[in-house]
C-alpha positions in Angstrom: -9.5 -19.0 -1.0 -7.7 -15.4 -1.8 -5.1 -15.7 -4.3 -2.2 -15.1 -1.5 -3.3 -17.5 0.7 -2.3 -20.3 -1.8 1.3 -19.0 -2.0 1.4 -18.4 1.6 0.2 -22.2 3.0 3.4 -23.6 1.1 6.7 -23.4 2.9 8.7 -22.4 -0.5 6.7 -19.5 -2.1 6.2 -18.0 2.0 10.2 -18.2 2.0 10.6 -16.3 -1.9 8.2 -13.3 -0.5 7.7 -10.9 1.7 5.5 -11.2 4.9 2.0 -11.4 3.8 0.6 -8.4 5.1 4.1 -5.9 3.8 2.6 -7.9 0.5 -0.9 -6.5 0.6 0.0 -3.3 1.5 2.2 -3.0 -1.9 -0.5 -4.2 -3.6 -2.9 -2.2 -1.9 -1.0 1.4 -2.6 -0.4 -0.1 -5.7 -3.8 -0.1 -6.5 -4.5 3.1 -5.4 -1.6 4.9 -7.4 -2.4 7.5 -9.9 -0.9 5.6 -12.6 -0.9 1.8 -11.8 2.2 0.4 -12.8 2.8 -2.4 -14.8 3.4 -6.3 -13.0 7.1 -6.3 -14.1 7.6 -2.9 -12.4 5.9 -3.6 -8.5 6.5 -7.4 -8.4 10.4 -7.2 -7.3 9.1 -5.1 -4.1 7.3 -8.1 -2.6 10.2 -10.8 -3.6 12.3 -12.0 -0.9 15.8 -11.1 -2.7 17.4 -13.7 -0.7 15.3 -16.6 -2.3 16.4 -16.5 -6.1 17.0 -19.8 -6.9 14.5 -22.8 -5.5 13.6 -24.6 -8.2 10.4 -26.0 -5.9 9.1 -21.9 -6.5 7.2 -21.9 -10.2 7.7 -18.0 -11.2 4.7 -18.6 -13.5 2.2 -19.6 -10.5 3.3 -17.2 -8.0 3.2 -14.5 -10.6 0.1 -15.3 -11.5 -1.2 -15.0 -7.9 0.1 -12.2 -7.3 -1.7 -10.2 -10.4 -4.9 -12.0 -9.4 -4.7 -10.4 -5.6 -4.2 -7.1 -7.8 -7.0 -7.7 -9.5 -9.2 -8.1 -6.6 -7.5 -5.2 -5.0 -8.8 -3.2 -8.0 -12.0 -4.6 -7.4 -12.2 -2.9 -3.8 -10.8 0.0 -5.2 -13.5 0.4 -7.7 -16.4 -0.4 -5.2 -15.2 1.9 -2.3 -14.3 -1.2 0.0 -11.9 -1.1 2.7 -8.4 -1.9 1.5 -6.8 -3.1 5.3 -8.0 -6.0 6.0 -10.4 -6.1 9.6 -7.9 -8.1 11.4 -4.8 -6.2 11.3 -5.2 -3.7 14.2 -2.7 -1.5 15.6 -0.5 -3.1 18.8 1.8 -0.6 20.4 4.0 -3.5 22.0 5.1 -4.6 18.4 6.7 -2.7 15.5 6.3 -5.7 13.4 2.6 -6.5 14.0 0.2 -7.5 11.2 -0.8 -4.0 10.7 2.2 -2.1 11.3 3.9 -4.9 8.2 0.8 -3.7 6.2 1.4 0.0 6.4 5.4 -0.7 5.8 4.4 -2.4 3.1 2.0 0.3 1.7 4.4 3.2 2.3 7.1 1.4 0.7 5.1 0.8 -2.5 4.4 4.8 -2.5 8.3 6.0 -2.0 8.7 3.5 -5.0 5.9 5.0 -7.1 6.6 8.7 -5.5 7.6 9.9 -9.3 4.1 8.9 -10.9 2.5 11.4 -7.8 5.2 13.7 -8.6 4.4 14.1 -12.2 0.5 14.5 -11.0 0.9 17.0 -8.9 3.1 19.4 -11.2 0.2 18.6 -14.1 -2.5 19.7 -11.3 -0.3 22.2 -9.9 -0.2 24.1 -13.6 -4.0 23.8 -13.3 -4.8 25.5 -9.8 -2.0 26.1 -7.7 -4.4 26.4 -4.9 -5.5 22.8 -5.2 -2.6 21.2 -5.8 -0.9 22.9 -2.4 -4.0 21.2 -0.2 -3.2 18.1 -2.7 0.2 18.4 -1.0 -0.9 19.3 2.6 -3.3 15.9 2.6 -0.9 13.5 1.0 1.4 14.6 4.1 -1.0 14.2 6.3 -2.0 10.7 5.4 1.8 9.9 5.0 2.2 11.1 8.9 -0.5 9.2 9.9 0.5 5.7 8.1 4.5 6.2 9.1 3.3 6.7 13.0 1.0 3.5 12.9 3.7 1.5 11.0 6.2 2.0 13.8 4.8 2.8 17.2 7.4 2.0 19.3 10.1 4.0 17.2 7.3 6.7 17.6 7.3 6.7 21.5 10.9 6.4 22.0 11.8 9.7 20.2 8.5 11.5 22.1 6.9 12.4 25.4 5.6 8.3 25.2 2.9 8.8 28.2 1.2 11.5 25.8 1.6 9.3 22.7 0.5 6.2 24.3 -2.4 7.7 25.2 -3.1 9.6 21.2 -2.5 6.2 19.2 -5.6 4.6 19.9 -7.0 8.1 18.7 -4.8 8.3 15.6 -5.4 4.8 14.6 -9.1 5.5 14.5 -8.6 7.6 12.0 -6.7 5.1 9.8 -9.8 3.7 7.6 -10.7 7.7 7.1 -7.3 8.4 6.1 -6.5 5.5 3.5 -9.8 6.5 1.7 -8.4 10.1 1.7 -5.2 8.6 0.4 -7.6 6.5 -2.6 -9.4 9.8 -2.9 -6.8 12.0 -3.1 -5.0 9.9 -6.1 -8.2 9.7 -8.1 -8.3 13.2 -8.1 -4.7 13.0 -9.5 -5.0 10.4 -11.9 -7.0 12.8 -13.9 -3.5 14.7 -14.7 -1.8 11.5 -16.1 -3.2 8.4 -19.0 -5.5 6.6 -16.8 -5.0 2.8 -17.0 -7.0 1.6 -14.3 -9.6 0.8 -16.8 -7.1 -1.2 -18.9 -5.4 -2.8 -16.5 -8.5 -4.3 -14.7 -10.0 -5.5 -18.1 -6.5 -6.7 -19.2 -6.6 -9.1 -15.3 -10.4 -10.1 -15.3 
């Protein structure tokens, strides 16, 4: 059993977090951030504010589980594995679907870490200016491309939505290629700042 599945098959630690998937999509930019950020910073982006005060809810276990389904996110990280998990596919009927929670939750977790990519970029851009602008040009493409998928239906009511219904399918295709260009892009960043992926990962084995 994953780490997150154990919190999420009890009623009171479901109720103290986020949806499940808006979870591992933190956890999954998280893990791909230039810098990772330490468990006291990312944690309060998954908690259900609302849900402060059940004394059923054991901070120390669900902490715990949560810094074991980094870990494993690591894991894929380091061995090239697919971060979205197979069964969250794209539904144009629902804004809230499995994979459009997923992508909220992953673009969410990058406007919180947007300052560590910010720093990156200004070391890389003193380095080759050249480089860091098609840094920039790919991290907005990916960002596009994650923002459309994680609200369809906001998408085609603000567009031509015959056109767009029919270029989803298309542009969700691309989705696996563009989350490894997301990964790729940020190792090629993390050069620029003190890597602690190596240190975290030890430090959560």
């Amino acid at each position: 059993m994953k780490p997150l599945d154990g919190l999420y098959s009890k009623t009171h630690y479901r109720a103290a977090l986020q949806p499940k998937p808006f979870v591992e999509g933190v956890i999954a930019a998280v893990s791909c951030a230039p810098e990772i950020p330490m468990p006291p910073e990312w944690m309060p982006w998954v908690f259900n504010v609302n849900v402060t005060d059940d004394s059923r809810v054991d901070w120390e276990v669900l902490t715990d589980a949560l810094v074991k389904a980094l870990r494993d996110t690591l894991s894929l990280v380091r061995a090239n594995e697919p971060l979205l998990p197979k069964q969250y596919c794209l539904e144009l009927t629902l804004s809230d679907s499995e994979q459009a929670q997923w992508l909220t939750g992953f673009l969410y977790a990058h406007q919180q870490l947007q300052p560590v990519w910010q720093r990156a970029w200004e070391h890389l851009q003193t380095a080759s200016i050249e480089e860091a602008e098609t840094a920039s040009h790919s991290l907005t493409h990916c960002l596009k491309v994650f923002s459309a998928l994680a609200d369809p239906q906001a998408l085609l009511a603000k567009s031509d939505a015959d056109t767009l219904r029919k270029n989803l399918p298309e542009v969700a295709k691309t989705l696996p290629r563009t989350l490894q260009q997301y990964r790729q892009l940020a190792d090629r960043l993390a050069g620029y700042l003190p890597n602690q992926f190596e240190s975290f990962t030890q430090r959560t084995d």
